[in-house]
Every structure is written in structure tokens, then in C-alpha cells.
C-alpha positions as CSV (number, residue, x, y, z in Angstrom):
1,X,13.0,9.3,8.3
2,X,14.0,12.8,7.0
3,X,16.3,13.0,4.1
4,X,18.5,16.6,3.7
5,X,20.0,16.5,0.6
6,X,23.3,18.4,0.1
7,X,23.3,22.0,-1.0
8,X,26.5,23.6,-0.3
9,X,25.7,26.6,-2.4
10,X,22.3,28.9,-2.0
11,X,20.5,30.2,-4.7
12,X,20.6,29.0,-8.8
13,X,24.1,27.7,-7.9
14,X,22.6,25.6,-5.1
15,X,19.4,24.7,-7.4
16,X,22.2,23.9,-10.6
17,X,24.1,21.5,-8.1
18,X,21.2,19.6,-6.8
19,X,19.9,19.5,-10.4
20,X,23.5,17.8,-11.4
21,X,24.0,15.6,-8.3
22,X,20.2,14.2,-8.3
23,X,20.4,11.5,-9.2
24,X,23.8,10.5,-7.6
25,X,21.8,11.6,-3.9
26,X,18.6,9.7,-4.9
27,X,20.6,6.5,-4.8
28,X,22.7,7.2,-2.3
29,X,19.6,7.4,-0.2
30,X,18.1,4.4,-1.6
31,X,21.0,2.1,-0.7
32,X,21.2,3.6,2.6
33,X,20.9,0.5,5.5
34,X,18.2,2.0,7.0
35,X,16.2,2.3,3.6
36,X,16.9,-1.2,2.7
37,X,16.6,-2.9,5.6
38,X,12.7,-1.2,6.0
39,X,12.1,-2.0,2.0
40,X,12.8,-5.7,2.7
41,X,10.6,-5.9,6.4
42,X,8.0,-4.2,4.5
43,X,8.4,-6.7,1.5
44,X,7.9,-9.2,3.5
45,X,5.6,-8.6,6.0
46,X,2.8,-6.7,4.7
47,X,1.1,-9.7,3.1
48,X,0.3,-10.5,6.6
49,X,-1.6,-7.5,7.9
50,X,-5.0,-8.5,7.9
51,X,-6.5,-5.5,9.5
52,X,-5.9,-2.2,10.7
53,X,-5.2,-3.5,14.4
54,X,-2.5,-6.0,12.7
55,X,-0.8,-2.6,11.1
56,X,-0.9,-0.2,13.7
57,X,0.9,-2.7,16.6
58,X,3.8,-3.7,14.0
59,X,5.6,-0.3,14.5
60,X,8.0,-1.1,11.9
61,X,5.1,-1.4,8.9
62,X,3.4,1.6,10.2
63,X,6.3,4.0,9.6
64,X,6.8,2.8,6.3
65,X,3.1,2.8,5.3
66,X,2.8,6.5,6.9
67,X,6.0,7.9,5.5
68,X,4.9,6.9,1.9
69,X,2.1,9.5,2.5
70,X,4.2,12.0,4.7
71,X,3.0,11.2,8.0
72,X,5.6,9.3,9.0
73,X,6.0,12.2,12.3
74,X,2.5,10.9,12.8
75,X,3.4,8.0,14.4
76,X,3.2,8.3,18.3
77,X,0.4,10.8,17.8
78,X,-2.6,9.2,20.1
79,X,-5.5,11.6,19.5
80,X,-6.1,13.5,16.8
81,X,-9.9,15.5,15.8
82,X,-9.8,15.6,12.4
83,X,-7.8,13.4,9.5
84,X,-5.2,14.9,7.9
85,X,-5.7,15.6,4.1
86,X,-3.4,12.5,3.1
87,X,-5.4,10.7,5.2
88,X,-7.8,10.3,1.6
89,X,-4.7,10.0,-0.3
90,X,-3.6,7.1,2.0
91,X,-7.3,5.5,1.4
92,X,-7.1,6.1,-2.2
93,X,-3.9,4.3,-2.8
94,X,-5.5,1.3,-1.1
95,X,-8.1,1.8,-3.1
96,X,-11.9,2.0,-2.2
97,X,-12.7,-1.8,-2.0
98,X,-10.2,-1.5,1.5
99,X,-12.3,1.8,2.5
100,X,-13.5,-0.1,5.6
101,X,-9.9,-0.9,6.3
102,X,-8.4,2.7,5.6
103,X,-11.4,4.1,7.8
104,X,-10.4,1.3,10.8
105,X,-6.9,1.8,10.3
106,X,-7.5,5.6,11.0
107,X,-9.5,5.1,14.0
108,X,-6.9,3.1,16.0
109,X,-4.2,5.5,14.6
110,X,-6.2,8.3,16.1
């Protein structure tokens, strides 16, 4: 999910007013249904996943799990050569004990 803040003005004006309305814009996009309503699937359904397979067929925690690294537009992609650079970002938030897991997750992503 892409989030376009609002910047009627260009320039220092626009920068002054997204500066000002920040944090106003922040939470309006944290309340937003669709935020919520993936927060709370994610809550309570991640406890479940037990391997990468488990992850990658529950499309709903996959989005969530890439778009916290940016690779949410990832998601249909099928084959891929190389992982992406937040691909060791993603392993590193799960930390190294779940290497096996970040490495299997990537292999059925790609």
C-alpha cells in the first residue's frame, strides 16, 4: 500500500506544510481501515506461521511482512536472480537464529 501525503504547495512552502501537518497525516494514515484491519490479521496470525511455506501462501501476512521492508510491490513477483538488498535487512530483523527460515522464506518467494 502506497501512502501520498498531501503537499499542495512545491518547494520550502510544500516542505514547511508537511513539516506542520506531519504528524496530523501520520495518524490519519494509521487509523485508516485498511491499516488497521492488516495491523490486527497480522497481530493475530503471525504466531502461527511456522515456516516459510506457511508465510508465503497466507497472502494477507506476506504483504505486511514485505511492506515493513519496502517490498510490498514484490509480492506477485515469481522469479527473481538475485535478492534484493532488503532481502538482509528482512533476515536481520528476524534475526540470525531464523536465518534458515529468512533463506527458505526467500526461496519460495523467488
Amino acid at each position: 500500500m502506497t501512502f501520498q501525503p498531501v503537499v499542495p504547495l512545491g518547494g520550502y512552502a510544500g516542505w514547511a506544510f508537511l513539516n506542520r501537518t506531519q504528524t496530523a497525516q501520520q495518524s490519519a494514515f494509521d487509523e485508516s481501515a485498511t491499516i488497521v484491519r492488516q495491523t490486527s490479521y497480522f497481530e493475530e496470525n503471525i504466531g502461527n506461521i511456522t515456516t516459510a511455506e506457511d508465510l508465503v501462501n497466507d497472502r494477507r501476512l506476506l504483504e505486511v511482512a514485505l511492506g515493513a521492508f519496502g517490498l510490498d510491490e514484490d509480492i506477485n513477483n515469481k522469479c527473481n536472480s538475485q535478492a534484493p538488498p532488503t532481502f538482509e535487512c528482512y533476515c536481520q530483523f528476524y534475526g540470525e537464529s531464523n536465518l534458515p527460515f529468512c533463506a527458505c522464506f526467500f526461496f519460495f518467494l523467488v
